[in-house]
N, C-alpha and C positions, 0 to 999 in steps of 0.2 A: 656796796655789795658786788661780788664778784659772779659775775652772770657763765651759767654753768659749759663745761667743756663739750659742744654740740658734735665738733666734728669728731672727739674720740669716743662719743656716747654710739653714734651711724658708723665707726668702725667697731665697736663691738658686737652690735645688730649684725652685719654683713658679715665677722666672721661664724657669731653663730647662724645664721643663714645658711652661708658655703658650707659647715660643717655636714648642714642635717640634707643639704643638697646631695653633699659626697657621699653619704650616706643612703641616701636613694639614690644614686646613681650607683653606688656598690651593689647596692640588694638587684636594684634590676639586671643588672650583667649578671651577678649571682642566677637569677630567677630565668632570664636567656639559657645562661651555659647548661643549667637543668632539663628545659625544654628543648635543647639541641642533645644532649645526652638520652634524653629519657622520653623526649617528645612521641617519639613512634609508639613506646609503648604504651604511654597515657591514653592516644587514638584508638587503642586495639580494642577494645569492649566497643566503642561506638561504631568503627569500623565495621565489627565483625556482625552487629546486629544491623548495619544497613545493607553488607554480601547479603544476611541470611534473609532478607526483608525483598530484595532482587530477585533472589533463588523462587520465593514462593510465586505461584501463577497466580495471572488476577483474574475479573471478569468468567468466576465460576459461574454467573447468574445466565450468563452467552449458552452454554450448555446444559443447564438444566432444566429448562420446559416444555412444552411441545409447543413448537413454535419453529418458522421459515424464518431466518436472520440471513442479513444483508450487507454486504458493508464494503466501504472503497477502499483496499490497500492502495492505489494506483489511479489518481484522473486524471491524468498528462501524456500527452502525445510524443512522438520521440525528442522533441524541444525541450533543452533541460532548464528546470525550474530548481529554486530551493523549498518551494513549500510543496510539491506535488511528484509523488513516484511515479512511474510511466505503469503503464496500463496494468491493472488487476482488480477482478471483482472477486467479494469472497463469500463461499455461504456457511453457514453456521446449522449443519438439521444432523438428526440423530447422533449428536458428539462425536460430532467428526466436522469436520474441515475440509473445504473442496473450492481449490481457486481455477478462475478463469483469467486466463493467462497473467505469466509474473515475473511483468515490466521488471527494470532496474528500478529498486529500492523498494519496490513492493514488501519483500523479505523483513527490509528494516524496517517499516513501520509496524509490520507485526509482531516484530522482537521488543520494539520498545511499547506497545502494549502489552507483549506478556500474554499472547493471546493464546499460548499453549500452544505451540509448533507443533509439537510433537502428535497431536490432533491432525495434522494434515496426512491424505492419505490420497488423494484423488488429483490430478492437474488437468483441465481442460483447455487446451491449445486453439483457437481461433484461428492461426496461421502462424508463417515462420520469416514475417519480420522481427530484427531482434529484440525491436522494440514492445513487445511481448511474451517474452520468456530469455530474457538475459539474466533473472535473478533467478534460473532452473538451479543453477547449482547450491544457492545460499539454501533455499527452499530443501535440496536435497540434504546439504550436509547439517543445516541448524538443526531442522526436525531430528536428525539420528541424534543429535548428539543429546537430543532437550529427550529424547526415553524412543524417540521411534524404530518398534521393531518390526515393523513391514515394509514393504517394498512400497515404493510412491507408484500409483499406475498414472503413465500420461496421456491422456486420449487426445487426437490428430489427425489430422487427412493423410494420406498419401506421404510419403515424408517424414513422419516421425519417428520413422525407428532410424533414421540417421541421425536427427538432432538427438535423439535418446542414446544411442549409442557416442556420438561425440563426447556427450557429456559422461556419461559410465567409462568414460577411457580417462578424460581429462581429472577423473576424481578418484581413480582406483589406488594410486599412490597414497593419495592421504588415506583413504577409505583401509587400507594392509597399515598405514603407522598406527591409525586409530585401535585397531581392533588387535594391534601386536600389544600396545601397552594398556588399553582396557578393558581386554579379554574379549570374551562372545558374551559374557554376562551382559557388558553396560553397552557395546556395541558391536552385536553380533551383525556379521560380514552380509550375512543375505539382504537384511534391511539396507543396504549405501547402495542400493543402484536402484538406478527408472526401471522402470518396466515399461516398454510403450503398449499401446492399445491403439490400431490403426483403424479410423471409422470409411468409410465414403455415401457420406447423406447427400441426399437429393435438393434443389433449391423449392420450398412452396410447399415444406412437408418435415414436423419434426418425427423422427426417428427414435424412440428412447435405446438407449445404449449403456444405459448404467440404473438398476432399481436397487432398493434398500429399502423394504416395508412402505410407510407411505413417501418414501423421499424418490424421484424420479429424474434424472435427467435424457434430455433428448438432443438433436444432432439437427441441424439444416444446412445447407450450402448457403451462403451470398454472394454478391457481385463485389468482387475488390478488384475489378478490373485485370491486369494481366496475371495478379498474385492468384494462384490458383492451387489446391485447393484454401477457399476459404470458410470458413462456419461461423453458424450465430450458434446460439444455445437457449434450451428456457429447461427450465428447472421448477418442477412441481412439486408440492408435497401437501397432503391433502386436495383441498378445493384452494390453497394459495399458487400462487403462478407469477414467475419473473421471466423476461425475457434478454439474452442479453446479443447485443446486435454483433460483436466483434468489431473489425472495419469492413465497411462495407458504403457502395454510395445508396440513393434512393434505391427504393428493394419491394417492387408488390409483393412479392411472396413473403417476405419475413413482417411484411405490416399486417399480414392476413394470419400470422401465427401468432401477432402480438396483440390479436382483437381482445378488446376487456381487459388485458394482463393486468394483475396489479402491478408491477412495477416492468417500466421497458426502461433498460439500459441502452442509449446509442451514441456512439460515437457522433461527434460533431466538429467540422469544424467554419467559423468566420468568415462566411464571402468578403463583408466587407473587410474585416480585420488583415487579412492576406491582402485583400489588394492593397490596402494603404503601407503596409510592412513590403511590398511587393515592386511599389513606388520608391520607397527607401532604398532598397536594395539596388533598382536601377540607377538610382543618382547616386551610389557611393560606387559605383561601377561589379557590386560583388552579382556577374553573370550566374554562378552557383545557384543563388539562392534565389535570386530573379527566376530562373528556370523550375527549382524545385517548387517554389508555391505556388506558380500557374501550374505546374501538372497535378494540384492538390485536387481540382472537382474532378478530374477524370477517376476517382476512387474513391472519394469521402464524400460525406453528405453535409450538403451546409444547415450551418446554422439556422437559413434563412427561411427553410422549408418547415422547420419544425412545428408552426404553429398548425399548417395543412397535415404535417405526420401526426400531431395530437388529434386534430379531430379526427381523421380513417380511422386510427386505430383505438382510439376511444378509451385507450391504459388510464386506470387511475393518476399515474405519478409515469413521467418519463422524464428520467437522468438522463442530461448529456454528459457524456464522458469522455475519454481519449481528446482532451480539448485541443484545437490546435488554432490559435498560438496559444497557450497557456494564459488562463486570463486572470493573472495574479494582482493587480488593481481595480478600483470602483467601474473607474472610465472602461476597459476591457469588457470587466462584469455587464456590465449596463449595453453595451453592445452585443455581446449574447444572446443578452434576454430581451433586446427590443423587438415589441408586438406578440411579444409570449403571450399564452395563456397561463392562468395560475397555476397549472397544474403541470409547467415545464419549469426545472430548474439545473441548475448545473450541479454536474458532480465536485466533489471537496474531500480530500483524504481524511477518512475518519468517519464518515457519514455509517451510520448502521440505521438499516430501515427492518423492524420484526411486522410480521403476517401472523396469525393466529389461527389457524384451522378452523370454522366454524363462524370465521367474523368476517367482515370487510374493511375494518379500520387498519391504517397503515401509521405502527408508530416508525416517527423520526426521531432517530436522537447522535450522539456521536459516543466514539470510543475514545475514551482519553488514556495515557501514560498515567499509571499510578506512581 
């Protein structure tokens, strides 16, 4: 018996193999040069329903109740961080919008919420380091462009109608391209500029300087040492009350307007945390920054006092904010808040705290990117 032909039997196999091989290897090149041809248009339906998905505003729920809303566009000090915009607090009362000062990247995290720019109408200036109002301009041109048709007012000490005027010059150019190819319809010309509003409050005594029905903001002076003028802010509506410190160091007058507050925002920064970064500095020889964090107590308030600034002032909740050094890990964190009381915690971009007129409860929760 003649035992059968194996190796021409495994060359028949292998060539119909490579046959149905070449054959999906055609189709796929085929089914590429298709998706290279046609691929963009294929995208266009899915594409166009995620633009038009962008386009719509989120967080309608922010402006529809009667209720004081609160929230951090900014808890970082002028130290750049990746998870934290520099300084801006924002409130949310009769559908509108009204920030206290709008650090760098402030702007952006309320774009990528969607929180309806176009809402903002108000800026309250604390002072004019830059590191609280460097995003004056984003703030100014997003809103126009997102439907804002009035004028942004910016309220300030002494000093404001230069940074308002800097900024209304640095922006007039876009501000004539915009409204040459948009018309006055979608962006009429009077809306693209500040308007300043020049305050000068007293330290130990808020001032209101802006009413709206029950929504109320008032004005005080602090100590930021040689930066002059500077203000804190509290903001009332109803029987709710925040208070927000600005920069400023230990301050009897502004803890004596922050008695009760439900919520005190204050700037803080790390005794210890600077001196160990401080130590650093001196053994890598960088004299700059050696110098700049020992001149930190002579104008911020440490950290270290806060558990004595909760009990004086007796605030339901006190956010540290403007954090300096930005305490972006656990170990940071935890230095912070050693010897806190529960009712001191740090600010976090995103944090939204609502008040209820008629109630005492303080809900926390965050604003997310939809």
């Amino acid at each position: 018996m003649i035992a059968p032909d194996r190796p021409a039997a495994h060359k028949s196999w292998f060539r119909r193999a490579s046959s149905i091989g070449l054959v999906l290897i055609a189709a796929a090149l085929a089914f590429l040069a298709f998706l290279i041809w046609n691929g963009s248009r294929l995208l266009d339906a899915p594409l166009a329903a995620l633009a038009g998905d962008r386009m719509v505003p989120a967080h309608d729920e922010l402006f529809a109740a009667d209720a004081l809303r609160v929230f951090v566009c900014g808890s970082s000090s002028p130290l750049a961080t990746p998870d934290r915009a520099k300084t801006c607090i924002g409130v949310i009362a009769n559908g509108r919008i009204l920030l206290f000062d709008t650090g760098a990247g402030s702007m952006r995290n309320i774009e990528n919420w969607r929180l309806k720019p176009e809402r903002i109408s108000h800026v309250f200036l604390t002072h004019f380091h830059s590191d609280h109002f460097a995003d004056l301009d984003e703030v100014a041109v997003q809103s126009w462009i997102m439907g804002r048709s009035e004028p942004i007012t910016v309220f300030g000490g002494e000093g404001v109608e230069r940074v308002v005027e800097g900024y209304n010059q640095a922006l007039a150019l876009d501000a004539g391209y915009r409204n040459a190819y948009g018309t006055e319809r979608f962006f009429p010309i009077a809306a693209a500029t500040l308007r300043p509003h020049p305050i000068s409050p007293l330290p130990g005594r808020a001032v209101p300087v802006f009413r709206e029905g029950k929504l109320v903001v008032s004005a005080f002076a602090v100590d930021h040492g040689i930066v002059k003028p500077a203000l804190g802010y509290e903001v009332r509506y109803g029987d709710r009350r925040i208070v927000i410190s600005g920069d400023t160091r230990r301050n009897p007058g502004l803890e004596t307007i922050a008695e009760q507050t439900d919520v005190l925002f204050h700037e803080a920064y790390s005794g210890r945390l600077t001196e160990i970064i401080g130590k650093g500095a001196r053994q890598s020889g960088n004299a700059r920054m050696q110098y700049i964090l020992g001149k930190a107590g002579d104008y911020h308030t440490p950290s270290e006092d806060f558990s004595e600034l909760a009990g004086s002032t007796r605030a339901r909740r006190v956010v540290m904010y403007h954090l300096a050094p930005p305490p972006d890990n656990f170990v940071m964190k935890r230095i912070f808040l050693s010897g806190m009381p529960d009712n001191v915690t740090l600010a976090e971009d995103g944090q939204l705290f609502t008040l209820r007129p008629g109630e005492t409860g303080i809900d926390e929760s965050w604003i997310a990117a939809p």
